[in-house]
C-alpha positions in Angstrom: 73.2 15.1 7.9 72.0 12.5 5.4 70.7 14.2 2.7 67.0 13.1 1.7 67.7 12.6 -2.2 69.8 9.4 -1.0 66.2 7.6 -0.8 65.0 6.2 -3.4 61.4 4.4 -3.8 61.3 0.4 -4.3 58.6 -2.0 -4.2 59.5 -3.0 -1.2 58.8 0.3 0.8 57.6 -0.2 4.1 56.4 3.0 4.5 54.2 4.2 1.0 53.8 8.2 0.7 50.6 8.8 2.7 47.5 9.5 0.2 44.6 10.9 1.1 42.0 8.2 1.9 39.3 10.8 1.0 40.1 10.4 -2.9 40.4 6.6 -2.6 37.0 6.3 -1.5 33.8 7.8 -0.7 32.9 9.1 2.6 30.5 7.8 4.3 28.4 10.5 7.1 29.1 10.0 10.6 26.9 9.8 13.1 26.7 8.8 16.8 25.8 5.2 18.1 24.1 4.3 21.4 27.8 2.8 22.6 29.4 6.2 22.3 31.0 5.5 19.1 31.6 6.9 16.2 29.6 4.9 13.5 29.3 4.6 9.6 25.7 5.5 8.4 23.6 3.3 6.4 25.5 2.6 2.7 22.2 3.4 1.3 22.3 7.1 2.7 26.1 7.6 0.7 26.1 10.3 -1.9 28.6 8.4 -3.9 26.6 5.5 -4.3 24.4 4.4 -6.7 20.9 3.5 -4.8 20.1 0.8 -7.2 22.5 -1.2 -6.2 20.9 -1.8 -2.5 17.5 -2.3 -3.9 17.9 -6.0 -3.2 20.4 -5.9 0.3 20.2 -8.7 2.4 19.6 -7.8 6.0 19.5 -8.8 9.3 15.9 -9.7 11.4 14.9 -6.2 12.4 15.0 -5.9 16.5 18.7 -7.7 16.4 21.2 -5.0 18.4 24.4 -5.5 18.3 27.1 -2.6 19.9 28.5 -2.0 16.6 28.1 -1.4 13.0 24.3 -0.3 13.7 22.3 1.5 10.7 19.0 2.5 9.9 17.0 2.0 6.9 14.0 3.8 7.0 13.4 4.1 10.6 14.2 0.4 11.8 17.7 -0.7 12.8 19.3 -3.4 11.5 22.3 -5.1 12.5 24.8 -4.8 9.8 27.4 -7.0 11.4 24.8 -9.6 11.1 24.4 -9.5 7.6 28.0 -10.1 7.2 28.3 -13.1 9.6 28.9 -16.0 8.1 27.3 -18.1 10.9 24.1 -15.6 11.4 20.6 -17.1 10.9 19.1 -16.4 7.5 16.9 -14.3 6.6 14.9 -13.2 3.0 16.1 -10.4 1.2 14.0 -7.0 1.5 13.4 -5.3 -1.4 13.8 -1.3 -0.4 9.9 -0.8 -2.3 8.5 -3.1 0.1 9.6 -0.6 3.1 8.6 2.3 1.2 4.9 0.4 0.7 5.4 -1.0 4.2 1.1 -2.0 4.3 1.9 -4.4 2.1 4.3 -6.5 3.6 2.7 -7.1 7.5 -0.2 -9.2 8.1 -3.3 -7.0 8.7 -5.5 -9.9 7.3 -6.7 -8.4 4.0 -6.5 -10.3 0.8 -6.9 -9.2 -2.4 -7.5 -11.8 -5.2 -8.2 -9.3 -8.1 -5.4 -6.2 -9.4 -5.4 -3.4 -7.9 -4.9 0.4 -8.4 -3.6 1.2 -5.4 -5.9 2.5 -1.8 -7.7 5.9 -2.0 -6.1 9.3 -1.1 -8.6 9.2 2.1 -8.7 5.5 2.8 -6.7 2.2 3.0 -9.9 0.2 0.9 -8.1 -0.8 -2.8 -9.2 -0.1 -6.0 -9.9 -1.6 -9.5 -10.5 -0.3 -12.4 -14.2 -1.2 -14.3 -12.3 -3.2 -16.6 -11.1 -5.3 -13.7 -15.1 -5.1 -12.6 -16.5 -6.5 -15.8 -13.8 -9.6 -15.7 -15.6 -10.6 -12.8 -18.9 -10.2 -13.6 -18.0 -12.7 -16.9 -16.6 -15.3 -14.5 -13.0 -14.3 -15.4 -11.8 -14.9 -11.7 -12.8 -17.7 -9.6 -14.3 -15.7 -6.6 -17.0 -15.4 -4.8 -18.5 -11.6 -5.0 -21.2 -9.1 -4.7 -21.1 -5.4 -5.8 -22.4 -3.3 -3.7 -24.5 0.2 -5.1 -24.1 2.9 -2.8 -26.2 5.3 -4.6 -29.6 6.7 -3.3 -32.5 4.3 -4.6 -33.7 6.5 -7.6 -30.3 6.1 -8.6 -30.2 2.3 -8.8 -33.8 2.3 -10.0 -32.9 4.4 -13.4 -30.1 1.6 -13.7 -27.4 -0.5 -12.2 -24.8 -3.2 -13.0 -26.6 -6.5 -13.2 -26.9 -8.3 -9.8 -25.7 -5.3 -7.6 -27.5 -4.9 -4.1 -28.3 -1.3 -3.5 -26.8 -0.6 0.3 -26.8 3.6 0.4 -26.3 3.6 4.6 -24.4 1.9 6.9 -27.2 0.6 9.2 -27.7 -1.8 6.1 -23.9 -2.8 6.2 -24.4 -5.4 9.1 -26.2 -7.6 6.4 -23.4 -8.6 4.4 -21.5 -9.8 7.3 -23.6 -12.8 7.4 -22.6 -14.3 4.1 -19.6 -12.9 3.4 -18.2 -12.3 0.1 -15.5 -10.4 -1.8 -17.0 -7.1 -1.9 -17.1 -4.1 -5.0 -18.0 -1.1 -3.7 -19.6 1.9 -6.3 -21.3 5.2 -6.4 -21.8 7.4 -9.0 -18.3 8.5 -9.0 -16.8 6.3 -7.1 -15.4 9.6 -4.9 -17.3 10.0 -1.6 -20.2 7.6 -1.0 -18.5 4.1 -2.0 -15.3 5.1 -0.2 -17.1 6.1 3.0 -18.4 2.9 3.2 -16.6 0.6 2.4 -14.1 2.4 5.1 -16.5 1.9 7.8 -17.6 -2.0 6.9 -13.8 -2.3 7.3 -14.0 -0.5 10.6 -17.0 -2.7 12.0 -15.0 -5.6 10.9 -12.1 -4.4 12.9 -14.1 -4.1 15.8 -15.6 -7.3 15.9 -12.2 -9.0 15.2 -9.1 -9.3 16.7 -6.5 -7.8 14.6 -5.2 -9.0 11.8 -8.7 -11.3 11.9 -11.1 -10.1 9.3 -14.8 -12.0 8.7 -14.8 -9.9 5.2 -11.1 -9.9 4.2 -11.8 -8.8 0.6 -12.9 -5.3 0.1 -12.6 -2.9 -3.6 -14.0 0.2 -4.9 -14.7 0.5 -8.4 -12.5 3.8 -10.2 -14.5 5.6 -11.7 -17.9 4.7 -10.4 -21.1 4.0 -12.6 -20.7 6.4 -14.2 -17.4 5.1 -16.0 -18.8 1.4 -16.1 -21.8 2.3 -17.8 -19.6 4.4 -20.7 -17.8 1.2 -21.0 -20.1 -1.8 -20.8 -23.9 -0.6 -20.8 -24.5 -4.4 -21.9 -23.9 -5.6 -18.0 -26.1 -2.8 -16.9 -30.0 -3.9 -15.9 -32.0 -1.8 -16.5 -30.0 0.1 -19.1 -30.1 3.8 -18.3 -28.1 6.1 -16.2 -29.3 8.7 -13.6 -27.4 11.4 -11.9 -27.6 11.7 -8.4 -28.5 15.6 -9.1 -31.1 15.0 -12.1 -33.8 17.5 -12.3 -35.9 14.8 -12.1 -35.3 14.0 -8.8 -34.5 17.2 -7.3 -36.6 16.6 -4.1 -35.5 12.9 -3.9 -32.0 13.8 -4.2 -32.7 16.8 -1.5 -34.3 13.9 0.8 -31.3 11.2 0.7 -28.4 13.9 0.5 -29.8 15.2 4.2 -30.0 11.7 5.5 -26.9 10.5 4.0 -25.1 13.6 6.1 -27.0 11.6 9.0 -26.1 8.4 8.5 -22.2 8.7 8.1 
């Protein structure tokens, strides 16, 4: 019987003392393919790894299957052993934000020529602030545009931002489709009556188009609403003055258009 202290280690040991692989590397989570298989998981989806560093990973066309080394990031498979063949057809690197803000990156035939603050919490129509809104009005951008007042009339009477058209229902909406224009919707607040619609000039538009086609591709509500523009720049306001939707003035006026306004949206 050979006794097993006769063996001593070399560097040129065949056989290495077995280590577990799970402190060499990190695991990855399993999960099972379509081919029966056990596959890795996306690298993105490993504890271990830092995120970051797959912010920028080039991938494969999405809809290219292969039978193996399939993963998912964020709901669409991609092929990962395309992205490591040499001899695979190119493609541009996503960046993982532009899956996250996924409107942004297909063609649904809006354009936006100004900054923006992001779409409402109850609509896809983008905002801009009143800053953004008075750059226009001084010729800071090279666009076409019209800002649109959707308060009641005794609102825009008491005062309104120079050149606005007052449009307070959506029968009148069909007018602007026949010159149109980059759009700035407002109200008093900017919360409920802008919003509304500019939402449903969108929605015409999409009716009368096939999608992505849009005849008014360029569509903003103003943060904030009058009220906010006229705090800031009561110099591009004509007339200068500011009425509340529910001034005491007005009660019965305001009574009047709040009943047909529930109408007319």
């Amino acid at each position: 019987m050979t006794n097993s202290s006769a063996f001593t280690s070399s560097d040129n040991d065949q056989y290495p003392t077995a280590v577990d692989q799970m402190h060499i590397k990190p695991f990855y989570e399993m999960l099972w393919s379509s081919s029966d298989n056990i596959e890795l998981e996306a690298p993105a989806n490993d504890p271990f790894v830092d995120i970051d560093a797959f912010d920028s990973i080039e991938m494969g066309r999405p809809g290219l299957f292969v039978k193996k080394g399939k993963f998912r990031e964020k709901g669409m498979w991609t092929s990962l052993h395309a992205t490591q063949n040499q001899n695979r057809v190119s493609s541009a690197p996503i960046v993982r934000r532009h899956l996250i803000d996924f409107w942004k990156d297909f063609s649904n035939g809006e354009v936006f020529s100004l900054p923006t603050l992001g779409p409402g919490k109850s609509d896809s129509i983008q905002r801009i602030s009143v800053d953004v809104t008075k750059q226009v009005i001084e010729g800071m951008y090279n666009i076409d545009y019209l800002v649109i007042d959707c308060r009641f009339p005794y609102e825009y009477q008491g005062g309104h931002i120079m050149n606005a058209v007052n449009i307070s229902s959506t029968r009148e909406l069909g007018l602007l489709f026949r010159k149109p224009k980059a759009l700035i919707f407002h109200c008093e607040f900017s919360s409920i009556r802008a919003p509304r619609l500019a939402q449903h000039l969108r929605n015409m538009d999409r009716m009368k188009n096939p999608y992505p086609l849009l005849t008014i591709p360029e569509v903003y509500v103003m943060e904030g609403g009058y009220r906010k523009f006229y705090s800031k720049y009561p110099g591009l306001c004509d007339p200068k003055g500011y009425v509340a939707m529910d001034s005491l003035d007005y009660r019965d006026l305001y009574k009047r258009n709040k009943f047909r306004s529930n109408k007319r949206y």
